[in-house]
C-alpha positions in Angstrom: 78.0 65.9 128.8 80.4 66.7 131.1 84.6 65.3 131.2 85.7 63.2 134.1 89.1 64.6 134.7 89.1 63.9 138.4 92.5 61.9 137.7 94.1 63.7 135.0 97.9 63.9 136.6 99.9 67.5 137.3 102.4 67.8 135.4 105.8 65.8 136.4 108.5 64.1 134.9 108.9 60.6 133.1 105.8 59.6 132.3 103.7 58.7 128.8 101.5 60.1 127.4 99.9 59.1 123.6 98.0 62.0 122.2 97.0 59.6 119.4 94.7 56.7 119.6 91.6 54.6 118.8 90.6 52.8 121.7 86.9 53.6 121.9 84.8 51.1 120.6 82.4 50.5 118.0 83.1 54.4 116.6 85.4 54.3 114.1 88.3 51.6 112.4 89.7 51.4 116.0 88.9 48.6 117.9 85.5 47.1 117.6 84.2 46.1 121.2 84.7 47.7 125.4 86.7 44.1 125.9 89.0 45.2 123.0 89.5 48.6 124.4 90.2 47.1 128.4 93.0 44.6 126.7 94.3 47.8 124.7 94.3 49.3 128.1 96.3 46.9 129.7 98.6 47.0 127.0 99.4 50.5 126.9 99.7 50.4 131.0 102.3 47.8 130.4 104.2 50.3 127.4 104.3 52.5 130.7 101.1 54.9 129.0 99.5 56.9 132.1 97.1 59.1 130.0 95.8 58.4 126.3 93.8 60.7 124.5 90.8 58.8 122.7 90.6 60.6 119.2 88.2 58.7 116.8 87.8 60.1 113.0 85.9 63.2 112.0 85.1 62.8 108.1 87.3 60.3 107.0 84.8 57.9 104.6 81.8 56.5 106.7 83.1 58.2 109.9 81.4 61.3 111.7 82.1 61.2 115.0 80.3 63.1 116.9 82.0 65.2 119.8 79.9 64.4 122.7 79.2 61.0 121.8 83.2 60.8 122.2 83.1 62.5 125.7 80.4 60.0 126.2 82.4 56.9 125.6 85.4 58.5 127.4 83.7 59.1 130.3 82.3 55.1 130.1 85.5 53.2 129.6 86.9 55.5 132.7 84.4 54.0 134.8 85.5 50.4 133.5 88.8 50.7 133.3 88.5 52.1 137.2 86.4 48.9 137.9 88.7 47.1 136.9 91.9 48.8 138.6 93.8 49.9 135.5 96.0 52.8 135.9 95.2 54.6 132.4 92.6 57.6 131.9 91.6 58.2 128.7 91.0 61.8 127.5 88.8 62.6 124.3 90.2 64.2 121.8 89.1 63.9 117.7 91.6 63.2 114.5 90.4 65.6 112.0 90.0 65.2 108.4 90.9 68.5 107.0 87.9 69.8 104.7 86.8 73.0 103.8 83.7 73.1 106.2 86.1 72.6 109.4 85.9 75.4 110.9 82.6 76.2 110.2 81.8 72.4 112.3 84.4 73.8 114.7 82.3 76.8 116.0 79.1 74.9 115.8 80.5 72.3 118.2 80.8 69.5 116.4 84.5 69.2 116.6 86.2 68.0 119.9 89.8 69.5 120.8 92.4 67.4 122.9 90.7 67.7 126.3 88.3 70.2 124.9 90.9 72.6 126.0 90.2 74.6 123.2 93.8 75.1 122.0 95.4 71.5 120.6 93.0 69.7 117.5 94.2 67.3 115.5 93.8 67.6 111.8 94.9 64.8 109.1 95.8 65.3 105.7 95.2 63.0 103.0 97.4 60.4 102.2 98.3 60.9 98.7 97.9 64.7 98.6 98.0 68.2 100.2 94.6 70.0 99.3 95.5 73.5 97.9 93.5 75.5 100.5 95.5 73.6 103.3 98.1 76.8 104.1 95.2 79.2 104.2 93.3 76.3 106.4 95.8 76.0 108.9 96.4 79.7 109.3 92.5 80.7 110.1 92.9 77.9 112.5 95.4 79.7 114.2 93.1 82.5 113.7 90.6 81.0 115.8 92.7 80.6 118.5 93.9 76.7 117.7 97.1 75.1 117.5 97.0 72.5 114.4 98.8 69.6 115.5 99.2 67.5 111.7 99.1 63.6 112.8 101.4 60.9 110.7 103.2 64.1 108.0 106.0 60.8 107.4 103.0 58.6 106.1 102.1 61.5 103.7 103.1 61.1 100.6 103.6 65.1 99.2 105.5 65.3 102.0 107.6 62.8 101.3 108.0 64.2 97.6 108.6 67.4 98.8 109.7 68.3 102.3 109.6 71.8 102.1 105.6 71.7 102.1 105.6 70.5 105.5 108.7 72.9 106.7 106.3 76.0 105.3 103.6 74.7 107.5 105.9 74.3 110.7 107.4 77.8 109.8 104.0 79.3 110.0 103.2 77.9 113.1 101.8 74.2 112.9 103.1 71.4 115.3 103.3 67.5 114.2 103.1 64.4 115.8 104.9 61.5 114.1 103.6 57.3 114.9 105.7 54.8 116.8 105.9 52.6 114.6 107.0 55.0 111.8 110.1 55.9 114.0 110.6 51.9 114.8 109.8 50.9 110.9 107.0 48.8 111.3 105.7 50.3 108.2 109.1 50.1 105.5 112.2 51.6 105.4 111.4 55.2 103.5 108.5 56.0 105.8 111.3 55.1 108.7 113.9 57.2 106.8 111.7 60.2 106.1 110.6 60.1 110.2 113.9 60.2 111.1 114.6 63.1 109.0 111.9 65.0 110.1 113.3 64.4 113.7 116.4 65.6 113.0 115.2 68.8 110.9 112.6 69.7 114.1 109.6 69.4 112.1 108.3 67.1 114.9 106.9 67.8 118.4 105.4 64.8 119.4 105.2 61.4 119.4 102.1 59.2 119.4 101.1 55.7 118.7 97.8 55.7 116.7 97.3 52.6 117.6 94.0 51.2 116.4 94.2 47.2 117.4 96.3 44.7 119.6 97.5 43.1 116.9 98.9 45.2 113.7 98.6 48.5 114.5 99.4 48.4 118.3 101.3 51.3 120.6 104.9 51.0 120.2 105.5 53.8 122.5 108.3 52.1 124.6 110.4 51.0 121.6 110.1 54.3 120.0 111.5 56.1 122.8 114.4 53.6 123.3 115.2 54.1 119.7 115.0 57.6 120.1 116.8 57.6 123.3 119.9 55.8 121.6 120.1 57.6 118.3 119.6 61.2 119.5 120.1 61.1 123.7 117.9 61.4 126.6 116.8 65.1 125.9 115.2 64.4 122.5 113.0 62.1 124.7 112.4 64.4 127.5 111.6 66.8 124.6 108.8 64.9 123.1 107.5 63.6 126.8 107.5 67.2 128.1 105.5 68.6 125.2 102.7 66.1 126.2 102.6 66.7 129.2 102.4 70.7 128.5 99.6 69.7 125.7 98.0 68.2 128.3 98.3 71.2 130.9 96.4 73.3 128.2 100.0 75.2 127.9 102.3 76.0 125.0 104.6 73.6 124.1 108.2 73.4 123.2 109.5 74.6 119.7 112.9 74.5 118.3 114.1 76.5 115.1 112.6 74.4 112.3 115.1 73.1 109.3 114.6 72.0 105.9 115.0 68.1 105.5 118.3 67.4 103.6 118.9 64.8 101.3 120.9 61.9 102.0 123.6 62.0 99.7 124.1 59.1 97.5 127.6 57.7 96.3 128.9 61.6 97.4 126.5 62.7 95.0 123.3 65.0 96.1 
């Protein structure tokens, strides 16, 4: 299998891209039919979304996605969405459920990177937990040549309990993408707080909009960047925007000096 990348764009300012999604159908919780996926389309072209990386599960419940059943079904809805005049191509990628085995799936090609660039994967932590072995994880993927990219830390619970966790992982050289809707507050108010925190502490790099349906879990991308664009100013967007387009260039991205989250104070009491 081989990846259609005839119209991936050079890089240039202002435009979206959404590293995060599940718009292939029929392979995981996303959406559950090619009709689904060509109205998801349409919707992200109208959220202004030129590029969308396709990234079903790996090992999360009944999900094993394989990687060149993804690059498969990339390569398919390109040809539709082309039929059909949409402006979007979608890229494959894979959101990874960190195990102990990953690398191990990794080198025996089981595991698609973003692009299959070999640099950028995806890797998702449970939500109620961080698994002890997940420092010494995400350091022997940097070993191997891979930049960790942890999806969603603001819906993660440990996180949220203890911020530091996920400054240590930043420190040491992982990125993050946070969710639209998180920095919107589709989900509640803490999740929203917490994002914005993370934001401000540069514990962030990107932002994405896992979106998985039309309906309650949809893109967000253009309300999360107005947000963003009124509360912090037009370079924390061209931040964000630039670092997908660098991901998608197969080059580094931007980092600033990472900062532990502080605590709201409460009455003028910590």
């Amino acid at each position: 299998s081989t990846i259609n990348r005839k119209n991936v764009p050079e890089k240039r300012g202002n435009v979206m891209i959404d590293i995060h999604s599940h718009i292939l159908a029929g392979i995981d919780d996303g959406v559950g039919s090619v009709d689904e996926s060509i109205e998801m389309a349409k919707i992200a072209v109208q959220e202004g979304i030129t590029t969308i990386f396709a990234t079903p599960h790996h090992i999360y419940g009944k999900y094993e996605t394989d990687k060149y059943d993804i690059i498969d079904k990339v390569n398919e809805l390109n040809k539709v969405l082309e039929k059909k005049n949409i402006p979007l191509q979608v890229l494959p990628g894979q959101e990874v459920r960190i195990h102990s085995n990953l690398l191990e799936d990794y080198r025996m090609k089981k595991i698609a990177t973003l692009n299959n660039h070999q640099r950028y994967i995806l890797v998702e932590l449970p939500d109620d937990h961080v698994p002890l072995y997940t420092e010494q994880l995400l350091y022997d993927i940097q070993c191997e040549g891979l930049t960790p990219i942890i999806v969603h830390p603001e819906r993660q619970r440990e996180f949220m309990e203890n911020p530091f966790l996920l400054y240590n992982f930043v420190k040491k050289g992982a990125l993050t993408q946070i969710t639209a809707a998180s920095v919107v507050g589709s989900n509640n108010r803490k999740i929203k707080r917490f994002t914005h925190q993370i934001i401000e502490a540069n514990l962030t790099h990107f932002i994405a909009s896992d979106a998985h349906n039309k309906s309650n879990r949809n893109f967000r991308m253009k309300d999360a960047y107005s947000l963003i664009r009124s509360k912090y100013g037009e370079g924390m967007v061209k931040l964000f925007q630039s670092n997908a387009e660098l991901l998608l260039q197969d080059q580094f991205v931007h980092k600033e000096m990472p900062d532990r989250v502080k605590k709201k104070k409460l009455l003028g009491i910590l």
